[in-house]
DSSP file (Angstrom, degrees, kcal/mol; ACC not computed):
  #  RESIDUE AA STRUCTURE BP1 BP2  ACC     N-H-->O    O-->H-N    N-H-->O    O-->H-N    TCO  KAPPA ALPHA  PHI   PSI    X-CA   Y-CA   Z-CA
    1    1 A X              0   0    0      0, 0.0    13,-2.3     0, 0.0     2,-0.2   0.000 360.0 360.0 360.0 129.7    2.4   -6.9   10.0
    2    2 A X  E     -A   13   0A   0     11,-0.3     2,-0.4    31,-0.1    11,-0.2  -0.703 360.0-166.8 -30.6 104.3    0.7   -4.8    7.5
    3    3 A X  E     -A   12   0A   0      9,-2.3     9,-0.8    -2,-0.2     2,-0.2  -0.934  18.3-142.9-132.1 165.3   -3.2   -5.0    6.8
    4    4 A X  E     -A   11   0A   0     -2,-0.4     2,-0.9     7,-0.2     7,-0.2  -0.459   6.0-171.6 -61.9 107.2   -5.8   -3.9    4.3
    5    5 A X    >>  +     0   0    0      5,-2.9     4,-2.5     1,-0.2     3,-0.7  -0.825  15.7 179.3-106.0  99.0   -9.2   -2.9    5.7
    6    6 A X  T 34 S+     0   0    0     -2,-0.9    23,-1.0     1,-0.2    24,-0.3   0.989  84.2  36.8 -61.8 -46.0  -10.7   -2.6    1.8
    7    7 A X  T 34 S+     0   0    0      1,-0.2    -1,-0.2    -3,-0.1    21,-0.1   0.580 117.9  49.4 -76.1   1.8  -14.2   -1.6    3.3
    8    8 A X  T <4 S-     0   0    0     -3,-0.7    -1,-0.2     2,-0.2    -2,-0.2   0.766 104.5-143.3 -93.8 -36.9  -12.6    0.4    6.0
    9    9 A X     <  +     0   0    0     -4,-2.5    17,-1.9     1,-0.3    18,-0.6   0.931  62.5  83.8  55.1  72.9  -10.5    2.0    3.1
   10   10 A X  E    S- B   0  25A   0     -5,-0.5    -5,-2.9    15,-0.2    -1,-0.3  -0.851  74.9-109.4-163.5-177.5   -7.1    2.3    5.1
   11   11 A X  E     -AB   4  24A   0     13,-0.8    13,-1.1    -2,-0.2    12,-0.4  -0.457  26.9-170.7-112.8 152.4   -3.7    0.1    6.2
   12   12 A X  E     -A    3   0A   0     -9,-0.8    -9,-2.3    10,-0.2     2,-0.9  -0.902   9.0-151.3-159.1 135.1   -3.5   -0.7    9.7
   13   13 A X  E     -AB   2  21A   0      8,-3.9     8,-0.6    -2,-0.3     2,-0.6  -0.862  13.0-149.1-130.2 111.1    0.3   -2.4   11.1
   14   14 A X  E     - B   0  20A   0    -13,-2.3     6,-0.2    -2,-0.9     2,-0.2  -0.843  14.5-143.0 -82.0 126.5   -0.2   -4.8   14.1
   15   15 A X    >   -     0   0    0      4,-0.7     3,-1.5    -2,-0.6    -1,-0.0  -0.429  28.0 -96.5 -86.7 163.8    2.6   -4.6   16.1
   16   16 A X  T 3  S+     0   0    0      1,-0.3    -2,-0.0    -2,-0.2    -1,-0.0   0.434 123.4  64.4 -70.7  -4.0    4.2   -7.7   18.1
   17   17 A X  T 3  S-     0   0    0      2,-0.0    -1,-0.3     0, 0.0     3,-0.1   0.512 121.2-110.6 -88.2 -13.9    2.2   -6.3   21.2
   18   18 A X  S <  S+     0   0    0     -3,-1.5    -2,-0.1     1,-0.3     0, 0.0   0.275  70.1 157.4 103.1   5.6   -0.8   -7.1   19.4
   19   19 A X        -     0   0    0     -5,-0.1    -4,-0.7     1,-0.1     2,-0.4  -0.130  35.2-144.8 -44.8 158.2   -1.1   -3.1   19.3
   20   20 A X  E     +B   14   0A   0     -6,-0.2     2,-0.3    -3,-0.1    -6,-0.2  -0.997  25.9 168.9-125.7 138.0   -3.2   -1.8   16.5
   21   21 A X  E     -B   13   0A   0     -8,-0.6    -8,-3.9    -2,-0.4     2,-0.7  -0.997  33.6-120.6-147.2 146.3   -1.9    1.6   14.9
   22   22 A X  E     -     0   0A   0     -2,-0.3   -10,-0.2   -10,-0.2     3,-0.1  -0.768  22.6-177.2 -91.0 127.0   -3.4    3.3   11.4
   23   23 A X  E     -     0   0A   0     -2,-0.7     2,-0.3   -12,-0.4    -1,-0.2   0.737  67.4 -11.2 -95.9 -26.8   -0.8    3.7    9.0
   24   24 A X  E     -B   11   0A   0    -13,-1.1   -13,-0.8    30,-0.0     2,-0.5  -0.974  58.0-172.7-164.4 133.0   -3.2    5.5    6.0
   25   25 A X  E     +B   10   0A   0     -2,-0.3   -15,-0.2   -15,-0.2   -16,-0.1  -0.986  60.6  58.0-151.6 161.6   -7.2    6.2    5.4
   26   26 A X        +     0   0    0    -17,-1.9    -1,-0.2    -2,-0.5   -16,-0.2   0.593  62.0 118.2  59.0  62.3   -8.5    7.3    3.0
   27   27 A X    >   -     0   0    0    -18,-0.6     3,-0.7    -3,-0.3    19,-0.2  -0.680  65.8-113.9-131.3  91.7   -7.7    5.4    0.2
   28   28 A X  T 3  S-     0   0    0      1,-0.2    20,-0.5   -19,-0.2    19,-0.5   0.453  82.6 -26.4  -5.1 111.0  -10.4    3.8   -1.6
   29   29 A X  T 3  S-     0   0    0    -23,-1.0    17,-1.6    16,-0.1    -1,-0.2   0.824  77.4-154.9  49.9  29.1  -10.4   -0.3   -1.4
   30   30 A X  E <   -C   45   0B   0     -3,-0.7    15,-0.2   -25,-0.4    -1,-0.1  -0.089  13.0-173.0 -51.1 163.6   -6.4   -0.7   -0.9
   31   31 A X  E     +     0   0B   0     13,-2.8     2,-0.2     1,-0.4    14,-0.1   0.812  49.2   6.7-117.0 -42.6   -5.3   -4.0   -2.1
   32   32 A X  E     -C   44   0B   0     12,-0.6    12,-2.0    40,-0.1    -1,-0.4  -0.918  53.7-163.7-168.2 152.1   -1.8   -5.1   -1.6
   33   33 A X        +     0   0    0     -2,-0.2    10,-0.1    10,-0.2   -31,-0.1  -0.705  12.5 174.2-148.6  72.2    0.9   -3.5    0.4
   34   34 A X        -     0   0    0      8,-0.3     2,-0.4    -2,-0.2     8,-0.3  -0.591  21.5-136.7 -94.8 172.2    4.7   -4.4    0.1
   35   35 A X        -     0   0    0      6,-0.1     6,-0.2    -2,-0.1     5,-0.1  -0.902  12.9-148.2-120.4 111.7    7.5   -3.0    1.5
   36   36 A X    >   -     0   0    0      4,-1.4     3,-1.7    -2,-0.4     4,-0.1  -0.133  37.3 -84.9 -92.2-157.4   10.7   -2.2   -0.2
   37   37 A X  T 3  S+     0   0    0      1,-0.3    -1,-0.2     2,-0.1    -2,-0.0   0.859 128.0  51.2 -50.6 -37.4   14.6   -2.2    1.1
   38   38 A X  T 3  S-     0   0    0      2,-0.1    -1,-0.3     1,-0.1    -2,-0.1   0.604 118.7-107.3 -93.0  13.7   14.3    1.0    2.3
   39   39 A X    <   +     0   0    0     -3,-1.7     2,-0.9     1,-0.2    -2,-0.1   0.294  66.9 144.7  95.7   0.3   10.9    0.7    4.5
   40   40 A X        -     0   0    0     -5,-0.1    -4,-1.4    -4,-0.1    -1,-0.2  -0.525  45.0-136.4 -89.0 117.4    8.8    2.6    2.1
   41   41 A X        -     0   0    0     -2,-0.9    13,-0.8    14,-0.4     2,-0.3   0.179  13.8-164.7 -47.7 171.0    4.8    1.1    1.9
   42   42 A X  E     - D   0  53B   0     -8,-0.3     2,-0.3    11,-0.3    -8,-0.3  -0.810  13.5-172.5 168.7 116.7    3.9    1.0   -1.3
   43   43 A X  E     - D   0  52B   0      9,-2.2     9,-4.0    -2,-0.3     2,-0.4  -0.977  14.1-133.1-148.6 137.1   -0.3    0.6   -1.5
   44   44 A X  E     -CD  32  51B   0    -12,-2.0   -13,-2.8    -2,-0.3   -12,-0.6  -0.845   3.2-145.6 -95.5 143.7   -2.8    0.0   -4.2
   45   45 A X  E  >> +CD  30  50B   0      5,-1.6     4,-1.1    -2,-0.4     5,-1.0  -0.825  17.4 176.5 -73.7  75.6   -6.0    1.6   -5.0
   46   46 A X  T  45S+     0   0    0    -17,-1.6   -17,-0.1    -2,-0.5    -1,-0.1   0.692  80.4  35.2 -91.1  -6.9   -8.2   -0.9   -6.2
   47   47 A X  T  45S+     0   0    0    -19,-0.5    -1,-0.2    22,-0.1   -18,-0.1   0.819 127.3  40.0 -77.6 -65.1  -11.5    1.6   -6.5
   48   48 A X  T  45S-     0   0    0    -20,-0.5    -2,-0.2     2,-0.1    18,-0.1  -0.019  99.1-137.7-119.0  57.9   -9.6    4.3   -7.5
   49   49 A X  T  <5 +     0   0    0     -4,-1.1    17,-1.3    18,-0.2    18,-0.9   0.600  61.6  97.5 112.7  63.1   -7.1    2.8   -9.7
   50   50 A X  E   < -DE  45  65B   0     -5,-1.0    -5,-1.6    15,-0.2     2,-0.7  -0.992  65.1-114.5-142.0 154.2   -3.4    4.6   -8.7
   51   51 A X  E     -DE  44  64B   0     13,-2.3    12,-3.5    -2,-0.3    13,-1.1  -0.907  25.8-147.5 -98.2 130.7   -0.4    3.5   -6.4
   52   52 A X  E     -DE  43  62B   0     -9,-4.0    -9,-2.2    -2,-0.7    10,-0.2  -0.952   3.7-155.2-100.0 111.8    0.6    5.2   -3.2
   53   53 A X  E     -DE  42  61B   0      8,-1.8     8,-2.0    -2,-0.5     2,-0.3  -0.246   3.9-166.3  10.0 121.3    3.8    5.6   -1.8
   54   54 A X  E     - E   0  60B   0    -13,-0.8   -13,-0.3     6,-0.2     6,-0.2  -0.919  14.3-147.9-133.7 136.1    4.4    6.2    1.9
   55   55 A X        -     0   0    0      4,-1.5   -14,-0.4    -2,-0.3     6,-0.0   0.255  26.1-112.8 -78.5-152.5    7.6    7.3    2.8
   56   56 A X  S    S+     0   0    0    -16,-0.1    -1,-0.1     1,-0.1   -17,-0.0   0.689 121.3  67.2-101.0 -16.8    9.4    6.2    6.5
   57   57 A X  S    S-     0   0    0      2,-0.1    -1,-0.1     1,-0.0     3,-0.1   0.780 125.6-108.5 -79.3 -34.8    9.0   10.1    7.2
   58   58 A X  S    S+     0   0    0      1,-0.3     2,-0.1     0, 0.0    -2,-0.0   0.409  77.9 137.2 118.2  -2.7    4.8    9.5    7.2
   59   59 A X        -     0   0    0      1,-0.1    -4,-1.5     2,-0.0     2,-0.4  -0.459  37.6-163.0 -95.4 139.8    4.7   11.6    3.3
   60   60 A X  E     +E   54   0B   0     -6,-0.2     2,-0.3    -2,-0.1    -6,-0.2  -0.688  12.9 174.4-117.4 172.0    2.5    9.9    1.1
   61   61 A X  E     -E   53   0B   0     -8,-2.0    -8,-1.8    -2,-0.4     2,-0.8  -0.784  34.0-117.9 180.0 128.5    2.4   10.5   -3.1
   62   62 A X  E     -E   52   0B   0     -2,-0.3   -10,-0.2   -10,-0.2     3,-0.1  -0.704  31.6-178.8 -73.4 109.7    0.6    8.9   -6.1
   63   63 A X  E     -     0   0B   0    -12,-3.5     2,-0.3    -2,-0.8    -1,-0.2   0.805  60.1  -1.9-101.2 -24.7    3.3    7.4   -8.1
   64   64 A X  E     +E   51   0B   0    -13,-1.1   -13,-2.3     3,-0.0    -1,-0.3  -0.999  64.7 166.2-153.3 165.4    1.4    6.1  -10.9
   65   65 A X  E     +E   50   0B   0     -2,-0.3   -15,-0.2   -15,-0.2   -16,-0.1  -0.810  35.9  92.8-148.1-162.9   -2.1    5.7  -12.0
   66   66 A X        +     0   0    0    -17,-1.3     2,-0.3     1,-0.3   -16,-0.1   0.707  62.7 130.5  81.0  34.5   -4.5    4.9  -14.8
   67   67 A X        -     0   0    0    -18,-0.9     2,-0.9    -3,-0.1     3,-0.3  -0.767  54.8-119.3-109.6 147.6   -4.8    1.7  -14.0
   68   68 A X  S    S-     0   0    0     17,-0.4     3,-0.2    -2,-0.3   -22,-0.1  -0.741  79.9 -37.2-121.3 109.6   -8.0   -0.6  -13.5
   69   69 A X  S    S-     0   0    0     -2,-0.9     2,-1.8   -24,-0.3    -1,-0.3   0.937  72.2-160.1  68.2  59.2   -8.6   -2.1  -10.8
   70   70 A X        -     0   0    0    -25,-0.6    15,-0.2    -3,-0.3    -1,-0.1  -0.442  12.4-177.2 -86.2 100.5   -4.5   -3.1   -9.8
   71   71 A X        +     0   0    0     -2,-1.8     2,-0.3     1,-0.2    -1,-0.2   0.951  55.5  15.0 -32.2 -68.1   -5.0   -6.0   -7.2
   72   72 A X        -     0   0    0    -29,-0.0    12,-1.5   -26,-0.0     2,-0.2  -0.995  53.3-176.6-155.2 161.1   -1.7   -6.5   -6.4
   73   73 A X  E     +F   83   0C   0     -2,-0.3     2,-0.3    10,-0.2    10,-0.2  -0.787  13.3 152.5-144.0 171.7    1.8   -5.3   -6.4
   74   74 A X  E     -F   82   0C   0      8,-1.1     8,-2.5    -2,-0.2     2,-0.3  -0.802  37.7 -93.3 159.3 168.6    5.4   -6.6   -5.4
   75   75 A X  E     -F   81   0C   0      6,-0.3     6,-0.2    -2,-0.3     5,-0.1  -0.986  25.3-123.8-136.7 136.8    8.7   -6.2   -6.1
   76   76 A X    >   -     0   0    0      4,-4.9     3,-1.6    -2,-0.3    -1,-0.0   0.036  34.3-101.8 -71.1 171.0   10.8   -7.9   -8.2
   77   77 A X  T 3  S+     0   0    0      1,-0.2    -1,-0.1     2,-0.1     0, 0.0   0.967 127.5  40.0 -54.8 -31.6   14.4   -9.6   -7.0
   78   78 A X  T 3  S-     0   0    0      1,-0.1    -1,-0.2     2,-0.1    -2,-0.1   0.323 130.2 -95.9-123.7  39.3   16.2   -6.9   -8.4
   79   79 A X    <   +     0   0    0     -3,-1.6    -1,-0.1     1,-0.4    -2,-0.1  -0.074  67.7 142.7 114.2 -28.3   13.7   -4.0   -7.2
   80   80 A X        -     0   0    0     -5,-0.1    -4,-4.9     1,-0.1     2,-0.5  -0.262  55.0-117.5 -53.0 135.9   11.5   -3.2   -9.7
   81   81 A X  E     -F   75   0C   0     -6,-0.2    -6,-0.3    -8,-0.1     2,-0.1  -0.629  29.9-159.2 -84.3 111.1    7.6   -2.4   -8.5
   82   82 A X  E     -F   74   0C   0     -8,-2.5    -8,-1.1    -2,-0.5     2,-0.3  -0.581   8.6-170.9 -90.3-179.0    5.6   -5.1  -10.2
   83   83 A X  E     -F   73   0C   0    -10,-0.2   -10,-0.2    -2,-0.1     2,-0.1  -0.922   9.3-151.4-158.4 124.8    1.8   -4.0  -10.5
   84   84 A X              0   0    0    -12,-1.5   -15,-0.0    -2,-0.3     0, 0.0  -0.258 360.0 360.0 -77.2 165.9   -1.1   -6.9  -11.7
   85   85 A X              0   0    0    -15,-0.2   -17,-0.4    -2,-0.1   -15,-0.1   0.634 360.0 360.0 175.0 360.0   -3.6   -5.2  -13.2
């Protein structure tokens, strides 16, 4: 499981040992965090108004921005990144 520390401003994945491991900081107020077919995190920036990328490799990238405030984000049945906004 995946969560969002917004005031912490990073992802944290709880394992099924109840482990805690940090998946990302420093990104300002993430918001929503899906995952698509191929494992890759996908996290919004709800302060500073872009989507990140993490690959399965640990590489992160801003794929899109200019957005205000994006809550939350998903993917559609047939893959497409939806983004609220």
């Amino acid at each position: 499981m995946y969560v969002t520390n917004r005031s912490g401003d990073s992802v944290t994945k709880i394992k099924a040992s109840g482990e805690h491991e940090t998946v990302y900081t420093d990104i300002s107020a993430p918001a929503s965090i899906p995952i698509d077919a191929d494992d890759n995190i996908y996290i919004s920036s709800y302060h500073d108004n872009y989507i990140l990328k993490i690959t399965t490799n640990g590489k992160s990238q801003k794929i899109s921005d200019g957005y205000h405030t994006p809550t939350g984000i998903a993917f559609s049945n047939s893959g497409k990144l939806l983004i609220t906004n």
